[in-house]
C-alpha positions in Angstrom: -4.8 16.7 3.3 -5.4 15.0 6.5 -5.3 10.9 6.6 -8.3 9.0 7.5 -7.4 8.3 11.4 -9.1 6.0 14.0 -8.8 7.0 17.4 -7.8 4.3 19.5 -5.9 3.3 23.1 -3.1 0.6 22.6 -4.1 -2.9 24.5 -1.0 -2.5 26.3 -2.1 0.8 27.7 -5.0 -0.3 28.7 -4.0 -3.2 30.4 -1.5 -0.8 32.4 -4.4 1.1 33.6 -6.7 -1.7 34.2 -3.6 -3.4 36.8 -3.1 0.0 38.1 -6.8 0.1 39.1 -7.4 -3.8 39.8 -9.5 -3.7 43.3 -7.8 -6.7 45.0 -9.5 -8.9 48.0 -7.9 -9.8 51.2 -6.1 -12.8 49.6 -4.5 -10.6 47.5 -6.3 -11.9 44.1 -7.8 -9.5 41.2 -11.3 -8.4 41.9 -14.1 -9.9 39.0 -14.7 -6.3 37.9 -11.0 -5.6 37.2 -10.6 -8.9 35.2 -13.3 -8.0 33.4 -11.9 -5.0 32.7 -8.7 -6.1 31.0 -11.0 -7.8 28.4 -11.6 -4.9 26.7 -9.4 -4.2 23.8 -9.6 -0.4 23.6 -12.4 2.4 24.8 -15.6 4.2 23.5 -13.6 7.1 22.3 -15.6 7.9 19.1 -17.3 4.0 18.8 -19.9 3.6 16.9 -23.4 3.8 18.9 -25.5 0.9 19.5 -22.9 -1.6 18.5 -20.1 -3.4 20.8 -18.2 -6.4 19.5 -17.3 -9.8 21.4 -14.9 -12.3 21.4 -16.3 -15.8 22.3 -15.1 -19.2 24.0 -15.6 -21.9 21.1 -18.0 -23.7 22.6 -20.3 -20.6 22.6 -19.7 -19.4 18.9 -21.0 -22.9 18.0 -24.2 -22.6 20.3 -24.8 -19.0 19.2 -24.4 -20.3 15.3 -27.4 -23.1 15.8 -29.2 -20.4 17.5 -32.9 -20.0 16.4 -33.2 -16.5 17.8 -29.7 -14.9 17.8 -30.0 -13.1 21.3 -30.8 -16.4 23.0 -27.8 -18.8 22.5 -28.7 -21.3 25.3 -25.6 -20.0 27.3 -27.5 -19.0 30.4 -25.2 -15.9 31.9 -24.7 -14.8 28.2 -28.3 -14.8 27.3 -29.5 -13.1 31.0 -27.0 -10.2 30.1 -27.8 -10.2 26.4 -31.5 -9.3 28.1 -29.9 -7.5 30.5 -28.4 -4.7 28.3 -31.2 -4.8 25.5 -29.5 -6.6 22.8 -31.7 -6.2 19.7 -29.3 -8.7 17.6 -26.3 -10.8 17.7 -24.6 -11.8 14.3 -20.6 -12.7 13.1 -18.2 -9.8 12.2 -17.1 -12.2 9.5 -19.2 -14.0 6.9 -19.0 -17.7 7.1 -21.2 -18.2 3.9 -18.0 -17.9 2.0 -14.4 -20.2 2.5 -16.2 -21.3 6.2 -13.7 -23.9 6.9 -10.4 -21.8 7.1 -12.4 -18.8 8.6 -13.1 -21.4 11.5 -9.8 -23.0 11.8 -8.1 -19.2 12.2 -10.9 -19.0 15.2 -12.6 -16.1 13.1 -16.4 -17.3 13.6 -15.6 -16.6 17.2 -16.3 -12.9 16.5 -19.9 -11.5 17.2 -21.1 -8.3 16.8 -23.7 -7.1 19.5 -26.5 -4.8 18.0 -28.3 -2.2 20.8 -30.3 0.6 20.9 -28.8 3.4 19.4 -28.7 5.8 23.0 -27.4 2.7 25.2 -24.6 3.0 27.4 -21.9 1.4 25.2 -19.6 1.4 28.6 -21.8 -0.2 31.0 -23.3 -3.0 28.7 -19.6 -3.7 27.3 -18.7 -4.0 31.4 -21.7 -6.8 31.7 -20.5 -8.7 28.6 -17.2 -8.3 30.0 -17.8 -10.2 33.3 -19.5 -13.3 31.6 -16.6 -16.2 31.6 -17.7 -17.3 27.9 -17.0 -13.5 26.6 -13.1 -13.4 26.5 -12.6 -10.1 24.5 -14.8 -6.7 24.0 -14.1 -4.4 21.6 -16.2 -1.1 20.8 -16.5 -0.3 17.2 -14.0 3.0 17.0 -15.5 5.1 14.0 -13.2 5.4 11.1 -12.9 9.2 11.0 -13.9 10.9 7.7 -10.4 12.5 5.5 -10.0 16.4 5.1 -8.9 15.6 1.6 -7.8 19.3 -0.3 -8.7 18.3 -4.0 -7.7 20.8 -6.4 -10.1 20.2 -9.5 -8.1 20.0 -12.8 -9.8 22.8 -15.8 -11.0 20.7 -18.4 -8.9 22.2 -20.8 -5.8 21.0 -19.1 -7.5 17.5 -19.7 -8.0 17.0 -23.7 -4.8 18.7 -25.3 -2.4 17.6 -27.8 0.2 14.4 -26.6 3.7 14.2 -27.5 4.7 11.1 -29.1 7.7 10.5 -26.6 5.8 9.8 -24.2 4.6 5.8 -23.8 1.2 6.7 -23.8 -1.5 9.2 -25.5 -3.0 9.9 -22.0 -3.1 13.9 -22.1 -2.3 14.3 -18.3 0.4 12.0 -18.4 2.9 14.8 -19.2 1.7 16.1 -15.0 2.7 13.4 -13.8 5.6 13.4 -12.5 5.1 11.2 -10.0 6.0 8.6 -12.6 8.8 10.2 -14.3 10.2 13.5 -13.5 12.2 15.1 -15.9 13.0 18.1 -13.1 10.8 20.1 -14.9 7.9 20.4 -12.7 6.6 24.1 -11.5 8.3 23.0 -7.7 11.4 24.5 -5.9 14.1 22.9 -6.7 12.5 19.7 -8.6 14.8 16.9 -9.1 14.8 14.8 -12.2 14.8 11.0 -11.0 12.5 11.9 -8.0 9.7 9.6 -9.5 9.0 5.7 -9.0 10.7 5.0 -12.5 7.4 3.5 -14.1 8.4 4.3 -17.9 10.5 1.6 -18.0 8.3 -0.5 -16.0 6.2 -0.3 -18.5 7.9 -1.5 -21.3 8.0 -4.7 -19.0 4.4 -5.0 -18.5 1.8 -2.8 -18.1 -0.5 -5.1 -15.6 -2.6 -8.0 -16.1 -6.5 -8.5 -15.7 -6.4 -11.6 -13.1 -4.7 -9.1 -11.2 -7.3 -7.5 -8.6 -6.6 -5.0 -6.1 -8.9 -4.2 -3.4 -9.4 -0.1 -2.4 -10.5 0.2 1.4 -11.5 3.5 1.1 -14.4 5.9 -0.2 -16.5 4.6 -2.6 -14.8 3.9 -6.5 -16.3 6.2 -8.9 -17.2 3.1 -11.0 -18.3 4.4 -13.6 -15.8 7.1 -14.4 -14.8 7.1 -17.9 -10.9 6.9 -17.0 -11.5 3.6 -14.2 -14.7 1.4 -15.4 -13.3 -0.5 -18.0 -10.5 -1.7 -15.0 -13.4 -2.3 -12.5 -13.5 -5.9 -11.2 -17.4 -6.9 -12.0 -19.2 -9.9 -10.5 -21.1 -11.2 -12.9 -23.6 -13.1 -11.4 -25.1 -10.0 -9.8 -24.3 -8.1 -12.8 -26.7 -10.3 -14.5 -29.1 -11.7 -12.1 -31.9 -10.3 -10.5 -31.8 -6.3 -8.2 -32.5 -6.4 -5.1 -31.3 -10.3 -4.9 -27.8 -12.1 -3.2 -27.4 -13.9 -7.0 -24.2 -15.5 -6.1 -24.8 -16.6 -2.5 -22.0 -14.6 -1.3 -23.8 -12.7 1.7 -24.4 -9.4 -0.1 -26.7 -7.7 -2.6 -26.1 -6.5 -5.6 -22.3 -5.6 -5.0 -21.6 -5.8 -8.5 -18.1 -3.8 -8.3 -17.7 -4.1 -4.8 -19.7 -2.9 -1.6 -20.7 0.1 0.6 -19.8 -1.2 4.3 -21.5 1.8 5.5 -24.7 2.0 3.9 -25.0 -1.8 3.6 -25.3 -1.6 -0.1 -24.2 -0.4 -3.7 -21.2 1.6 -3.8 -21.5 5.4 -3.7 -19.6 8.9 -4.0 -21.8 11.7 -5.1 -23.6 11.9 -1.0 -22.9 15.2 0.2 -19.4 14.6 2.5 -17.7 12.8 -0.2 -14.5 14.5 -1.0 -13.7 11.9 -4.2 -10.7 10.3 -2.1 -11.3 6.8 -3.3 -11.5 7.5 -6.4 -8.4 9.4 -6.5 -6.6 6.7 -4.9 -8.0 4.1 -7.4 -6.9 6.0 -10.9 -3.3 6.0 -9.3 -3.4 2.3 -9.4 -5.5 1.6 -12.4 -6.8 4.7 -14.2 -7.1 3.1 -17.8 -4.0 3.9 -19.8 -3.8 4.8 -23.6 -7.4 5.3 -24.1 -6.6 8.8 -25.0 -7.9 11.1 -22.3 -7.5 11.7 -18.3 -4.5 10.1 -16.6 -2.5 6.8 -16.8 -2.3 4.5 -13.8 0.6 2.3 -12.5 -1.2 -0.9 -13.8 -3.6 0.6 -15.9 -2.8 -1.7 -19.0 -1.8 -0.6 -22.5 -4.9 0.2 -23.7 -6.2 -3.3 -24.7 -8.1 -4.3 -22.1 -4.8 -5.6 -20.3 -4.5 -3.7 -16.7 -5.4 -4.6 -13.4 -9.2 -4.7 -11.5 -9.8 -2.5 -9.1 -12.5 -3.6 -6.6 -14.2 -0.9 -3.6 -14.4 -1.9 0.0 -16.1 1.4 1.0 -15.6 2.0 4.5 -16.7 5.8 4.0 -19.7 7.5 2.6 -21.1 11.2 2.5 -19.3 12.0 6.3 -20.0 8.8 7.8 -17.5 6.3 8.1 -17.7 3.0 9.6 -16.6 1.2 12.9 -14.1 -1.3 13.0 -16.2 -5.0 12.9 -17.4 -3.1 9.5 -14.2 -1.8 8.7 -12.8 -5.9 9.2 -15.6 -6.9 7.0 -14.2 -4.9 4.0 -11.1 -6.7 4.3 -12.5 -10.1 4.3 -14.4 -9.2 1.4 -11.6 -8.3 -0.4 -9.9 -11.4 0.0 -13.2 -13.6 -0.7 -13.5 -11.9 -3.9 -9.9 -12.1 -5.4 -7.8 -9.6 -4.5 -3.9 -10.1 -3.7 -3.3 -6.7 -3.5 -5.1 -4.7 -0.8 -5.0 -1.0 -0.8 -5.5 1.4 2.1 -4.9 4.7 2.6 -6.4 5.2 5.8 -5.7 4.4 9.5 -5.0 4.9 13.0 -3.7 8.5 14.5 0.2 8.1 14.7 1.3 7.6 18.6 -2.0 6.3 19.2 -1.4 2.4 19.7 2.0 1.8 21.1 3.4 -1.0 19.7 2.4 -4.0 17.8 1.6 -5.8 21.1 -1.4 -3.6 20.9 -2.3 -4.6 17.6 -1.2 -7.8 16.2 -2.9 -10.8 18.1 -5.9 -11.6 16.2 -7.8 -12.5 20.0 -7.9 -8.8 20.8 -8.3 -7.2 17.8 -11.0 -7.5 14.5 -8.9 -5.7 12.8 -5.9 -8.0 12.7 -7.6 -10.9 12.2 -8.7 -9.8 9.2 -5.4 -8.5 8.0 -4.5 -12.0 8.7 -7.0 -13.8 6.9 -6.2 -11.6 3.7 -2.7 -12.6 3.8 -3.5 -16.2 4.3 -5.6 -16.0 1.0 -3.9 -17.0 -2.4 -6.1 -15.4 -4.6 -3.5 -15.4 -7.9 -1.3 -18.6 -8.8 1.6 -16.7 -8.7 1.2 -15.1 -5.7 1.4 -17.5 -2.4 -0.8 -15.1 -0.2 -1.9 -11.6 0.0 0.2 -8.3 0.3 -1.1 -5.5 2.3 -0.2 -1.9 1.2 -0.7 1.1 4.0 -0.4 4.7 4.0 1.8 5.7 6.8 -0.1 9.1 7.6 0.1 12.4 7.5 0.6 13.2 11.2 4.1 14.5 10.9 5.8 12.6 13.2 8.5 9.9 13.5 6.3 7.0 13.2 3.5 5.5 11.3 0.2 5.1 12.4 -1.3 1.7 13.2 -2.2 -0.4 11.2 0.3 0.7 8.9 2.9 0.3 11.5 2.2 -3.2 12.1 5.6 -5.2 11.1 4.0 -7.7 8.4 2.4 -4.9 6.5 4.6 -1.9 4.3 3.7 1.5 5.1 4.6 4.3 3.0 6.0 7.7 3.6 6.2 10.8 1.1 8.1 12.5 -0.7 7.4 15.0 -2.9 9.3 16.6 -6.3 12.4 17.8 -4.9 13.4 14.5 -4.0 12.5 15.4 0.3 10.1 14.6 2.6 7.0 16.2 2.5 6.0 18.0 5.6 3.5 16.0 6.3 4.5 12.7 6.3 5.1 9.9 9.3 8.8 8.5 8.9 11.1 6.6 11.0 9.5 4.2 13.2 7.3 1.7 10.9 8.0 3.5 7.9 8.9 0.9 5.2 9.2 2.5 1.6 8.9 6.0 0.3 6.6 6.9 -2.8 5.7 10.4 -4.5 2.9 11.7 -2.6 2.9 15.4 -3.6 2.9 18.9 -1.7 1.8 22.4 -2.5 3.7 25.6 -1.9 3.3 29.4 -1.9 4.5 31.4 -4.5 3.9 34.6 -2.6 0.1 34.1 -1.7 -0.9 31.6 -4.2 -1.1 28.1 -3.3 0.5 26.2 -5.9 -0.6 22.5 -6.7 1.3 21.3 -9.5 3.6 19.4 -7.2 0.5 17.1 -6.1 -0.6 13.7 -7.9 -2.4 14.3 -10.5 -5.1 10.9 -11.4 -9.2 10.8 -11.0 -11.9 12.4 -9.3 -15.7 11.4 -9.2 -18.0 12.3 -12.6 -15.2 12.2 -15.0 -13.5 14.5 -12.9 -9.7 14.7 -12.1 -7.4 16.5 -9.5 -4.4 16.8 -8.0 -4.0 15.6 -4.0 -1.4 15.4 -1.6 -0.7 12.8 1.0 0.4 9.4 2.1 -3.0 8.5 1.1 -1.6 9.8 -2.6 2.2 7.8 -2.6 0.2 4.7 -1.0 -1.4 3.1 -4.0 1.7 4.0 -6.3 3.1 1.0 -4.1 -0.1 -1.2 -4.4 0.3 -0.7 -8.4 3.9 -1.4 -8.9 3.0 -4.8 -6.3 0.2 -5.6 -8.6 2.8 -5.0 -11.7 5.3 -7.3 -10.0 2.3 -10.1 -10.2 1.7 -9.7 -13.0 4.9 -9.6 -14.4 5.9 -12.9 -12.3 2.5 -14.5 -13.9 4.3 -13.2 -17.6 7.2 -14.8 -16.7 5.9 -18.3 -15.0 7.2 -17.7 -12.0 5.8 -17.6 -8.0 6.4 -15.2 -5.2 5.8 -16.1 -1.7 4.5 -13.2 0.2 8.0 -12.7 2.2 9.7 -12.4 -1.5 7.0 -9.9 -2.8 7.5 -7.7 0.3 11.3 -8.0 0.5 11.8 -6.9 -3.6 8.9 -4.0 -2.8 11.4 -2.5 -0.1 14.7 -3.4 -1.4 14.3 -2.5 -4.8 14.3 1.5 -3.9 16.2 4.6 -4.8 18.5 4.6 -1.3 18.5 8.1 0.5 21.8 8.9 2.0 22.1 12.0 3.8 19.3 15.0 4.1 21.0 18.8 5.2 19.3 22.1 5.3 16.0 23.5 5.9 13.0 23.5 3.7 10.0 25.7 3.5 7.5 24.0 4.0 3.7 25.5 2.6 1.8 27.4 5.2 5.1 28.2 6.5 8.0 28.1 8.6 10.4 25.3 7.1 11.7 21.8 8.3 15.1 20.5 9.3 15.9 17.8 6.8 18.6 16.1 8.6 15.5 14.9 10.9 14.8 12.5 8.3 18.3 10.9 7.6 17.7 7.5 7.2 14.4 7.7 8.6 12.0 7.7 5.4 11.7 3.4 5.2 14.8 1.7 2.5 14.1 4.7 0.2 12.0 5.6 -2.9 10.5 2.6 -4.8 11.7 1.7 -8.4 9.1 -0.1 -10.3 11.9 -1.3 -13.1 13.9 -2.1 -10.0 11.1 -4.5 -8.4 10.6 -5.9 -12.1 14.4 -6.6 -12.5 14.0 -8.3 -8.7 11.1 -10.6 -9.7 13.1 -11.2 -13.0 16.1 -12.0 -11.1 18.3 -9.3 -12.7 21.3 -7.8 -11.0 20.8 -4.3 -11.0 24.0 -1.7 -11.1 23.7 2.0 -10.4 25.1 4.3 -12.2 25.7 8.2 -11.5 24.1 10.5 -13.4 26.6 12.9 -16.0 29.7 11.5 -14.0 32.9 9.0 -15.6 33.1 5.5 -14.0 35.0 2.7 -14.0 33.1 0.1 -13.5 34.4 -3.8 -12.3 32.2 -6.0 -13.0 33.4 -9.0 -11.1 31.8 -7.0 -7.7 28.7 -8.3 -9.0 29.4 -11.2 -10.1 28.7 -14.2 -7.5 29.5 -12.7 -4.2 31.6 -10.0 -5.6 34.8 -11.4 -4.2 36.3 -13.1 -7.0 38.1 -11.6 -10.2 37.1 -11.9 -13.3 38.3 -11.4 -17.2 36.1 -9.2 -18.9 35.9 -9.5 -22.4 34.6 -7.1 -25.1 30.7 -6.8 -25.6 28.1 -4.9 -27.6 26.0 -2.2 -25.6 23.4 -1.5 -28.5 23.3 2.0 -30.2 19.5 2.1 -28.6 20.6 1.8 -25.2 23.7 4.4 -25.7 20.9 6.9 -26.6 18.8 5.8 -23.9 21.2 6.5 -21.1 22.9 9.3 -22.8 26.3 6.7 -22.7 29.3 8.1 -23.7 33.4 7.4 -23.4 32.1 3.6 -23.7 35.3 1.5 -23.2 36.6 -1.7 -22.2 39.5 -1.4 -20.4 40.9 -5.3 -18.8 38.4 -6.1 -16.3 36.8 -2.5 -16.8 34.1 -0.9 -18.2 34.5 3.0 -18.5 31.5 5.3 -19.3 29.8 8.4 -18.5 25.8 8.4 -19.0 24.3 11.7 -19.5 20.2 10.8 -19.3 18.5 9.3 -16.4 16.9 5.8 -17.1 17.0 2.1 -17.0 18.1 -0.2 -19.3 19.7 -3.7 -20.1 23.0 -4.9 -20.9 24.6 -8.4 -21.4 28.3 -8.3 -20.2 30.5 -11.0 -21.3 33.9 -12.4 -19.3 36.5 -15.4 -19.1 34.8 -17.9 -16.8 38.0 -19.0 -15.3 41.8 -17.9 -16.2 42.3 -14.9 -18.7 41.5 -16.1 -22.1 38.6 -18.3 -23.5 39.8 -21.5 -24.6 39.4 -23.5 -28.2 41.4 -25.2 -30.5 44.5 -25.0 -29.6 44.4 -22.6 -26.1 43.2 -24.1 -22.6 41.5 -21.7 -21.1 38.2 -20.8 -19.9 34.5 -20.6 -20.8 33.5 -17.6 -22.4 30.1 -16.7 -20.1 27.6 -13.4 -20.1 25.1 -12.1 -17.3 22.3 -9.6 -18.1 22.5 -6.5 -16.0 20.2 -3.5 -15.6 21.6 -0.2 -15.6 20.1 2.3 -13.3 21.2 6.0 -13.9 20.1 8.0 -11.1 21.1 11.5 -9.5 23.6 11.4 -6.8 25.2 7.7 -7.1 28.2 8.4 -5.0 31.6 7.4 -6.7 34.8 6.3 -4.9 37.2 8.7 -5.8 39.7 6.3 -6.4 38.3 3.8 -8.5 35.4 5.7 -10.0 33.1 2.7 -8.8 29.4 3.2 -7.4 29.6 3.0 -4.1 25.5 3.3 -3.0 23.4 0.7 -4.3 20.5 2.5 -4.4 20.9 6.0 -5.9 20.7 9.5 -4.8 20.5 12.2 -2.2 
């Protein structure tokens, strides 16, 4: 499956070829035509028609907002090109109905968005606007492109069958998802068990909360699908107030779950072009868990009413997508509405901005000044911002597309049930994390999808899909667990601690060798990717342990270590008395723990099952032997721990210590 892509020139580019092009006088200064030029911020490659966006001096955005008719501003060059070119309408990008006063301080009412006739010459009319001194920036409205998403529909019988009562939940798909804990028994070459985001565990931690709200930039949310309305984020003043009618004063009608930013209306999916995308994304997050049918999502709940609230920014509908003022609203809705987690699995073709020069500053791009806005927006008291989650893309190549490339967001790369990359996935450059994001493969001539993500589809549907678009929102739900499982716990994340636990708390990947086939053919050379696919595979127990402030040890998988406990201890450079403690009979079966012994400052064991769990160590606080009565010596102290057995933990052959923090390959 193809990533949503926006076509678009980096502003650096452009301002290369506008100084390579500059007409200059006989003094030697820049003609007005090529400084009007290097206003714009990209080109008409697939903008959308009749619409070109400015950038204004203050002074004019406050003239144009006590405007009586919105062509005519009183700004005399502005107004004779405004005439000039046609202009039918001239109204904000953002809406400054809602939270006015930051919007304004962050220069975002300085945005306009130029309505014309639907066959006007976007290039020439952005060129007048260009050469008025108020206009500083113009930007055409690049159309969001619409995803080739390859949906294989699940048979209903695959969807109602009988649960086994190991698993945490009575969802009958959970068993196919893999994604969230693979026991190496999934119908892939060479499957790997661990290669999952480790989300059983998670779960016993917490399971999401309902203050929680995550925002999906995307196609429209199949609200009322059996397996995702109950999570659905519902404002209640339009949900009760009048059709037809903006009950809560908010700018927009009737967007009771959310709104269509291409129809300029309700939320849809069933228009013909709709490939259920949205929704497939959304049940990843939040499908409703232990209701007893479809799939589980990360932060999905447990069945009481408990998970997260998914709200839809649609930014595509039946084959039409929209342009980027429309595409910037979404995101400001978002964040006026709640959401401190925002979801998008979508973006720029990879190579096709440069750099973040080309991107970030919110004067020459929409784009990023929403980005900014959302992040600036503490919408949960535990949360001191906004986290933006990105898909990387699905270009293949050794970097993400923009935005997800952009440094302050994560982007995520794929990996699929063997552990590797998928062939499809962006890595290296602006890569940040790794998530399960599926792949088919041949057996013979049969395409073969059970090695895709498995969660929702439109009408009660469900399917499996592969993509970055797929591993994406497994990220977005294990940040909207760490929330909530911060709000559990009393405790508040800044937006730099959220992101640095999301891409530290991963499965590490050490070294890729070989070649593997790849499906349609041919095969890829792993060692390509060494290093290269972000810190590694996320761990949601990991990132709970972070937030928790747990230490967390790795352990091999079926190999004997000796394990000192004093390396974690502090900074790992004193030495420390360990003493004897209890590892519980529960956690021994757990972790498959065997040849449990204390040895001095040891602890000896082999675990035999992958898994988290945790363990209170005890030791001497100072000297050899805890004092009383009549022996000085130290304090008897303990520190909990969480063990994480994974695959391929290297050992130092020595010692038989981890030596990787992270895990396997």
């Amino acid at each position: 499956m193809n990533r949503t892509k926006l076509f678009i020139l980096a502003l650096a580019g452009i301002f290369a070829v506008a100084c390579a092009t500059d007409t200059v006088d006989q003094q030697g200064t820049a003609s007005p035509e090529a400084i009007a030029m290097r206003k714009f911020v990209n080109t008409p490659d697939k903008a959308v028609g009749g619409e070109l966006i400015i950038y204004v001096d203050d002074a004019t955005a406050l003239q144009l907002e006590g405007a009586a008719v919105a062509t005519r501003s009183g700004v005399t060059p502005l107004d004779a090109v405004m005439a000039e070119i046609g202009a039918e309408d001239v109204a904000t990008v953002f809406n400054m109905q809602v939270n006015a006063d930051v919007k304004r301080e962050m220069g975002m009412h300085r945005w306009y968005s130029v309505s014309l006739p639907e066959n006007a010459n976007l290039e020439a009319a952005a060129k007048a606007l260009a050469m008025v001194d108020v206009v500083e920036r113009v930007q055409f409205s690049t159309r969001v492109e619409v995803p080739k998403a390859e949906a294989t529909e699940i048979d209903p019988s695959e969807i109602f069958v009988t649960r086994s009562s190991e698993l945490p939940f009575n969802d009958p798909m959970l068993n196919q998802q893999w994604h969230y804990n693979n026991d190496g028994t999934v119908d892939f070459p060479n499957a790997v068990a661990g290669a999952d985001v480790n989300l059983f565990d998670a779960w016993e931690l917490t399971t999401g909360r309902p203050d929680v709200i995550v925002a999906v930039v995307d196609e429209g949310v199949c609200y009322e699908h059996e397996d995702i309305k109950p999570n659905m984020w519902i404002n209640e003043a339009e949900a009760n107030g009048e059709e037809g009618q903006d009950d809560d004063g908010n700018g927009y009608v009737d967007d009771i779950h959310g709104y269509n930013f291409v129809n300029k209306g309700r939320i849809t999916w069933t228009r013909s072009g709709d490939s259920g995308h949205g929704t497939h994304v959304a049940g990843t997050v939040a499908a409703v868990n232990n209701n007893g049918i479809g799939v589980a999502g990360v932060a999905g709940g447990s069945g009481n009413g408990d998970g997260v609230r998914l709200i839809s920014c649609q930014i595509i509908s039946g084959g039409t997508a929209a342009g980027v003022s429309a595409t910037a609203a979404a995101i400001e809705y978002a964040a006026d509405n709640g959401a401190c987690v925002l979801q998008n699995s979508w973006g720029f073709e990879a190579g096709a901005i440069s750099n973040d020069l080309g991107f970030e500053n919110g004067s020459t791009s929409v784009e990023a000044e929403a980005f900014l806005y959302f992040m600036n927006t503490k919408n949960h008291p535990n949360l001191e911002g906004g986290i933006v989650i990105f898909a990387a893309g699905n270009d293949g190549k050794a970097v993400a597309g923009y935005p997800a490339a952009w440094n302050k967001l994560i982007a995520v790369s794929a990996i699929a049930p063997d552990g590797l990359p998928t062939y499809y996935t962006c890595y290296d450059r602006g890569c940040n994390v790794s998530a399960p994001g599926g792949e088919y493969y041949l057996r013979g001539a049969t395409t073969m999808d059970y090695g895709c993500v498995v969660s929702t589809l439109p009408n009660n549907k469900y399917a499996r899909m592969q993509g970055t678009s797929m591993a994406c929102p497994h990220v977005s739900g294990i940040a909207a667990l760490a929330i909530s499982y911060a709000a559990d716990n009393g405790i508040v994340l800044t937006l730099p601690e959220l992101k640095d636990i999301i891409v530290s708390s991963v499965t590490t990947f050490d070294t890729f060798s070989g070649q593997k086939t790849i499906y349609g053919g041919g095969s890829m050379n792993l060692a390509s990717y060494n290093n290269k696919m972000g810190t590694g595979l996320i761990d949601a127990y990991r990132v709970l342990m972070a937030v928790r402030g747990t230490t967390c040890i790795p352990i091999p998988l079926g190999e004997q270590i000796i394990l000192d406990i004093s390396a974690y201890i502090g900074d790992g450079g004193g030495t420390i008395k360990m003493l004897e403690s209890e590892i519980s009979d529960e956690v021994k079966e757990k972790l498959g723990m065997t040849d449990c012994k204390f040895m001095g400052n040891k602890l000896m064991m082999t675990c035999t099952k992958p898994g988290s769990a945790l363990v209170t160590l005890k030791y001497v606080a100072g000297g050899n032997t805890v004092g009383g009565g009549q022996i000085t010596g130290g304090m008897e102290a303990q520190q909990e721990f969480a063990f994480i057995v994974r695959p391929g933990v290297k050992v130092d052959e020595g010692t038989g210590a981890p030596l990787n923090p992270g895990g396997w390959f």
